[in-house]
C-alpha positions in Angstrom: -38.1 14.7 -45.3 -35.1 12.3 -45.7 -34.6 10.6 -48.6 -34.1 7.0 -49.0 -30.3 7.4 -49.6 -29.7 9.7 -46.7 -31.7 7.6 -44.1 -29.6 4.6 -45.4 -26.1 7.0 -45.2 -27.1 7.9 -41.9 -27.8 4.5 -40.9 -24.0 3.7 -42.5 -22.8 6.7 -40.4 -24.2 5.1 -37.0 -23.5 1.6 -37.7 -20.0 3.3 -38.5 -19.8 4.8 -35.3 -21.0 2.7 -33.3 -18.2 0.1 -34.6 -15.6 3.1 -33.8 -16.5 3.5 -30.0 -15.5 1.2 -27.4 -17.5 -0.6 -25.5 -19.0 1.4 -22.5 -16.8 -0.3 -20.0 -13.9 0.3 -21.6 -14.6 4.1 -22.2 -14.6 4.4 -18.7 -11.6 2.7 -18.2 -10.3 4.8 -20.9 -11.1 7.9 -19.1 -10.2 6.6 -16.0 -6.6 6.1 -17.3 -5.4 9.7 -17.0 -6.1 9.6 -13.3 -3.4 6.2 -12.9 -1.0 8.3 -12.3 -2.5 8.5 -8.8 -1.9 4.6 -8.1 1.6 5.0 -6.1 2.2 1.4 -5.9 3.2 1.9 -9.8 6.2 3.5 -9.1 8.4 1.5 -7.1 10.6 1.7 -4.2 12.7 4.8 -5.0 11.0 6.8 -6.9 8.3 6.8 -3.9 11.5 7.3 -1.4 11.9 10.6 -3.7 8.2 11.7 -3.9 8.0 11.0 0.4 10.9 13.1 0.7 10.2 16.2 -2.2 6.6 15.7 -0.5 8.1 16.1 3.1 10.1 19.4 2.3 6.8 20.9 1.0 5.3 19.6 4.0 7.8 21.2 6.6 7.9 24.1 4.5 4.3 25.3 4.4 3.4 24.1 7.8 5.8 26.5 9.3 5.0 29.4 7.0 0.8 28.7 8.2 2.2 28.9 11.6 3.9 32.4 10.9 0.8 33.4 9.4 -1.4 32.6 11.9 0.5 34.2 14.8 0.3 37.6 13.0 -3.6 37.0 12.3 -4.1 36.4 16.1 -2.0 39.1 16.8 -4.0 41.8 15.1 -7.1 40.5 16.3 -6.6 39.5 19.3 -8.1 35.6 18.9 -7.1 33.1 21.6 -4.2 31.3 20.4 -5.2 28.3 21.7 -8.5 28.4 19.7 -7.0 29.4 16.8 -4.5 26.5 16.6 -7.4 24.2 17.7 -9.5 25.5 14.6 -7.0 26.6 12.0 -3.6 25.0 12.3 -5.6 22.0 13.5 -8.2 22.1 10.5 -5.3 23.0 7.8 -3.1 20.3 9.2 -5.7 17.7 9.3 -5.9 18.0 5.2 -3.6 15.0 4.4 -5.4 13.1 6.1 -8.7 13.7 4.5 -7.1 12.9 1.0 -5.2 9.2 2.9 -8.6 8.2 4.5 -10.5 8.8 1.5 -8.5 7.2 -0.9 -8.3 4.4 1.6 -12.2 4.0 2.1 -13.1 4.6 -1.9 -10.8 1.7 -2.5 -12.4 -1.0 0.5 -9.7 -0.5 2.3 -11.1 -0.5 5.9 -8.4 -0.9 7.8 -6.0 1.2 6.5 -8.5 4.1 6.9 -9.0 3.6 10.3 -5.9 2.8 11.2 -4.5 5.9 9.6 -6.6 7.9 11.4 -5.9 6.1 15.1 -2.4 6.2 14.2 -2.8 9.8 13.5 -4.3 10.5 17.0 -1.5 8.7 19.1 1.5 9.9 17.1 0.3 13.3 17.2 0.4 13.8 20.7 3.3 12.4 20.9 4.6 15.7 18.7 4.1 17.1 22.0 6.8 15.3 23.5 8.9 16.6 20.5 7.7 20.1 21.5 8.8 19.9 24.8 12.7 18.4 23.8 12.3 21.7 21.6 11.7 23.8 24.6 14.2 21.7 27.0 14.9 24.4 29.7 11.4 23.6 30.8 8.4 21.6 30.7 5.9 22.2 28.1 2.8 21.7 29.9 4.4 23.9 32.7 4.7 27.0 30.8 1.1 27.3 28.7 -0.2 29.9 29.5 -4.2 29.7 28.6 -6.6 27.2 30.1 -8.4 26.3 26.9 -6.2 23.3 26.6 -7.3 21.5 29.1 -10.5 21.4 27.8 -9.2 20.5 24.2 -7.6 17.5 25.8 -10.2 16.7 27.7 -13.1 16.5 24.9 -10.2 14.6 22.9 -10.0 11.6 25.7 -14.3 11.6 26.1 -13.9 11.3 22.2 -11.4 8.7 22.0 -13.0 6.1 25.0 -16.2 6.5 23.4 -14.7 5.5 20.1 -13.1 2.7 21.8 -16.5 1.4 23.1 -18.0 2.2 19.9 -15.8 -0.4 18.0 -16.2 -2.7 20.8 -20.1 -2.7 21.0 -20.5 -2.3 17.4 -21.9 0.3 15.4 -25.3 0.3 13.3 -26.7 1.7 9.7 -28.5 5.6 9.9 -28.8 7.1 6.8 -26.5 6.2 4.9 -23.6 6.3 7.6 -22.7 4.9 10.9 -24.7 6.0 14.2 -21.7 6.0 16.5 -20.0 8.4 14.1 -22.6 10.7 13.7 -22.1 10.9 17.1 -18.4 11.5 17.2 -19.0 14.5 14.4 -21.8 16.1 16.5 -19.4 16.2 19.9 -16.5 17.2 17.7 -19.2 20.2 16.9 -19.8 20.9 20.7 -15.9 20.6 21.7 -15.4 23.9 19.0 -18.1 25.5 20.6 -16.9 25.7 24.0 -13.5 25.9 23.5 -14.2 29.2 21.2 -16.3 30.7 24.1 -14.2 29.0 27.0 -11.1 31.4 27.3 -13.8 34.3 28.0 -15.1 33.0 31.2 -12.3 30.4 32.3 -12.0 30.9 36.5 -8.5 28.8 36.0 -5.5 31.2 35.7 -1.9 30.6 34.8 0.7 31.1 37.3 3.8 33.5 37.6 6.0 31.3 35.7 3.0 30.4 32.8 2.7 34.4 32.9 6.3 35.5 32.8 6.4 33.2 30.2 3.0 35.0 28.5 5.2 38.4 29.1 8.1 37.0 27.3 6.2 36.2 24.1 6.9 38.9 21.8 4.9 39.7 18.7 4.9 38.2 15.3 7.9 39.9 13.4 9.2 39.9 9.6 7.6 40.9 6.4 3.9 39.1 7.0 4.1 41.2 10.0 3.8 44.6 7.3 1.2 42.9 5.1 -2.6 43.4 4.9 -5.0 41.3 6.1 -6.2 40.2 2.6 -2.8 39.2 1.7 -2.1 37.1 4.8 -5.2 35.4 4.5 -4.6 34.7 1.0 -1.2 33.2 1.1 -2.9 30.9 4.7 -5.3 29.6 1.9 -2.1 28.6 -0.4 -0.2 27.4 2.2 -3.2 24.8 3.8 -3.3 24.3 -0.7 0.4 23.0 -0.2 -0.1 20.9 3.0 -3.4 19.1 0.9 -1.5 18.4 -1.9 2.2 17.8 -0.3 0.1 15.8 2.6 -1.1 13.8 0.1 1.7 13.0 -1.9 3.5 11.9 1.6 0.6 10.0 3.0 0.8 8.0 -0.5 4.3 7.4 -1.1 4.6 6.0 2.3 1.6 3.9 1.7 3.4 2.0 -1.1 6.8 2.0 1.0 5.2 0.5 3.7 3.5 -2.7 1.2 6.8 -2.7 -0.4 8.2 -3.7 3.2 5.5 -6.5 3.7 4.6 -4.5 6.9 0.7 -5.8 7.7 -2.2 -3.2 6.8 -3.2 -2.4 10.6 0.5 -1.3 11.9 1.5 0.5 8.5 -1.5 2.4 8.9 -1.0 2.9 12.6 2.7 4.0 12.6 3.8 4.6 8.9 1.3 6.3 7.0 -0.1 7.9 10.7 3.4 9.6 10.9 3.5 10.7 7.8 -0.1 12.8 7.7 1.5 14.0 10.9 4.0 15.6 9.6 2.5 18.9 9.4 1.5 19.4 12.3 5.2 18.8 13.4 6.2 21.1 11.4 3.7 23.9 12.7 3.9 22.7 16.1 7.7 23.2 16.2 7.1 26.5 15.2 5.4 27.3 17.6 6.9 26.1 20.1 10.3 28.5 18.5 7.8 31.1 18.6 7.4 30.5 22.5 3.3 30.2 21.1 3.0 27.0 23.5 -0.9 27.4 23.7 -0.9 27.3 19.7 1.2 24.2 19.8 -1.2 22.2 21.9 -4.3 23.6 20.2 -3.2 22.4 16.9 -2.4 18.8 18.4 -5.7 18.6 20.2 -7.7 20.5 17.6 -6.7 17.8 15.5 -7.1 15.3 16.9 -10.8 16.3 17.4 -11.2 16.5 13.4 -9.4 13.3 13.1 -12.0 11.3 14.9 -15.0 13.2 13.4 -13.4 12.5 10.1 -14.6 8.7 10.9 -17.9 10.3 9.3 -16.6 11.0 5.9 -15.1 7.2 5.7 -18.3 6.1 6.5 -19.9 8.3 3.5 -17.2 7.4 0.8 -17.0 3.5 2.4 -19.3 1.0 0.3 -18.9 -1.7 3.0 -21.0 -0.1 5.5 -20.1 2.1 8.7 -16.3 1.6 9.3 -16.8 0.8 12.9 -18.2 -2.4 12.5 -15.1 -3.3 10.5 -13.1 -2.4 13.6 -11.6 -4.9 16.4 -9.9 -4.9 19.4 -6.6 -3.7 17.3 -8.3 -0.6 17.0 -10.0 -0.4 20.0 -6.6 -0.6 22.1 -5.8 2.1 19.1 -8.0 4.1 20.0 -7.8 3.7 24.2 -3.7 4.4 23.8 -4.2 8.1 22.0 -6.6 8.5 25.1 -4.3 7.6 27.6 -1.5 9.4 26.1 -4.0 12.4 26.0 -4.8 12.1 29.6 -0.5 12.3 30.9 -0.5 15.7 29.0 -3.7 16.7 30.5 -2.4 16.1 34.2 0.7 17.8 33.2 -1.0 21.2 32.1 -3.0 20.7 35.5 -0.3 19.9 38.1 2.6 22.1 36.2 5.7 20.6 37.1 8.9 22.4 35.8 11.1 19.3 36.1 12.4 17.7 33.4 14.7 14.7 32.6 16.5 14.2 29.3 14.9 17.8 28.2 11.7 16.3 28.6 9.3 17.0 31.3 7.8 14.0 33.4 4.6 13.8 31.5 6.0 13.8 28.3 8.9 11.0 29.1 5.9 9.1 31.0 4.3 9.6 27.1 7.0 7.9 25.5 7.3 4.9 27.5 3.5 4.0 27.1 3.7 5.1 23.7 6.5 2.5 23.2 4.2 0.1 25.1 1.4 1.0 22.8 3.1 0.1 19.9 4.5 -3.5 21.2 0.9 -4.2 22.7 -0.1 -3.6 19.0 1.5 -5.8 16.9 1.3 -8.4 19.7 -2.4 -8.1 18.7 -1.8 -7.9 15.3 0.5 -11.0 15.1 -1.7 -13.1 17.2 
């Protein structure tokens, strides 16, 4: 039993305690506060001009080094390249822009998430065009050697014109996300699935110069070459660990460059934060390409470009506004129908496989440029207006 005096010291203790504590909104903005450090737009101009660049190295560095790693996986056991770049440079490299699109979304921003992501699409296959200046004594598109691209780059424009009409007819409530990008997830789904099975049973075949080309490729060489599968997988795992983290860090820092500028929300998330969460995959792409892995180059631009737009499904899960899609105008739309054209010039250059090239560049990847260009003035006509 408690006697008078220690009910009444208890009592003292909790009225005590009680007077100690801070209210329990500001306890959670207490414990909130270690995670400030987060808010970029703290900083200021330069010292997010030195995080976007110490983030960039990091970038570069472990892009190229998954790249490395993954040619020596797929060399041992004997995985399509194209595949594997679809699923595993594409999912690895797609990391930053989980972390940009989700900090975007849990903080309202809608257009910024979108836009990122859009953004992401076009600029992305535009790293093809980069690939192919790499290349210069021939045209990219003329010298890949495995058909599963074509299908990659097909499923990628379905994707992208039915995202376009999605924004444009509007997009409705289901369970707790948006139906159109349900949608988008489940045929991101079925686009894995038969690229992983569509190499086996392909009727198209590459010609002599695609196969001379195949022939040429020599095996993955250097010391991940002489390591064990364990180790190479666990040093893939800490690399993709580096791009997540880098990635972010990048996507960020250019975020608050880009308000710093005044830029609007739709282009900055279109051109300047989009480049940035691209930067991996020109880093691995490149490599690639210097590998002469050219089917692993366009599987890891297509690949993610397919887990781009399914990732319209996690903004509409972390969004509180409601699906995204209906946040979405014709900015985006015309977004969204630009990364599909652009798509589609790569798509009929790996079918009609011209070797000429202009200014290093093949025909289909200078044709990508110009209407990339285009894109972009179209844009912020839209965008001003």
């Amino acid at each position: 039993m408690f006697s008078r005096r220690s009910v009444g010291h208890a009592g003292w203790d909790s009225g005590v305690a009680c007077a100690l504590l801070p209210p329990l909104p500001l306890a959670l903005e207490r414990a909130a506060a270690p995670m400030s450090w987060l808010q970029f737009d703290q900083y200021g101009v330069w010292i997010n001009v030195a995080l976007f660049l110490v983030a960039a190295v990091l970038v570069w560095g472990a892009g190229t080094r998954l790249t490395g790693y993954l040619d020596v996986i797929t060399d041992r056991t004997g995985m399509d390249k194209a595949f594997a770049g679809m699923l595993f440079l594409g999912g690895a490299t797609s990391l930053p822009e989980i972390a940009a699109i989700s900090t975007a979304a849990a903080t309202a921003n809608a257009p910024l998430a979108t836009n990122n992501l859009l953004g992401s699409v076009a600029i992305n296959v535009m790293l093809i065009a980069v690939a192919d200046a790499a290349l210069g004594r021939d045209a990219l598109t003329s010298v890949v050697p495995s058909s599963t691209t074509i299908l990659q780059g097909t499923m990628g424009m379905i994707m992208l014109a039915l995202l376009a009409g999605a924004i444009l007819v509007g997009d409705v409530q289901l369970i707790g996300t948006g139906l159109w990008s349900l949608v988008l997830a489940g045929l991101c789904v079925g686009a894995f699935w038969l690229a992983s099975r569509y190499a086996d049973r392909s009727p198209w075949r590459a010609d002599r110069r695609a196969d001379a080309h195949r022939n040429g490729q020599t095996k993955a060489t250097g010391s991940a070459s002489q390591q064990g599968m364990w180790v190479l997988a666990g040093k893939t795992t800490g690399a993709a660990c580096m791009v997540l983290i880098a990635g972010f860090v990048l996507s960020q820092s250019a975020d608050s460059l880009s308000k710093a500028t005044g830029i609007g929300a739709g282009l900055m998330g279109l051109v300047v934060v989009g480049f940035a969460t691209s930067l991996p995959e020109l880093s691995s792409v490149t490599e690639a390409v210097r590998r002469h892995q050219y089917e692993m180059a366009l599987g890891d631009v297509f690949g993610t470009n397919l887990l781009t737009i399914s990732l319209i499904l996690l903004v509409d899960v972390i969004y509180p506004g409601g699906p995204i899609l209906a946040q979405a105008g014709k900015f985006e739309a015309v977004a969204a129908l630009l990364g599909a054209v652009l798509t589609g010039l790569f798509v009929v250059g790996l079918l009609e496989r011209r070797n000429r090239t202009i200014l290093r560049m093949g025909y289909d990847a200078l044709a990508a440029l110009v209407v990339f260009t285009g894109g972009l003035v179209l844009l912020y006509t839209i965008q001003s207006g």
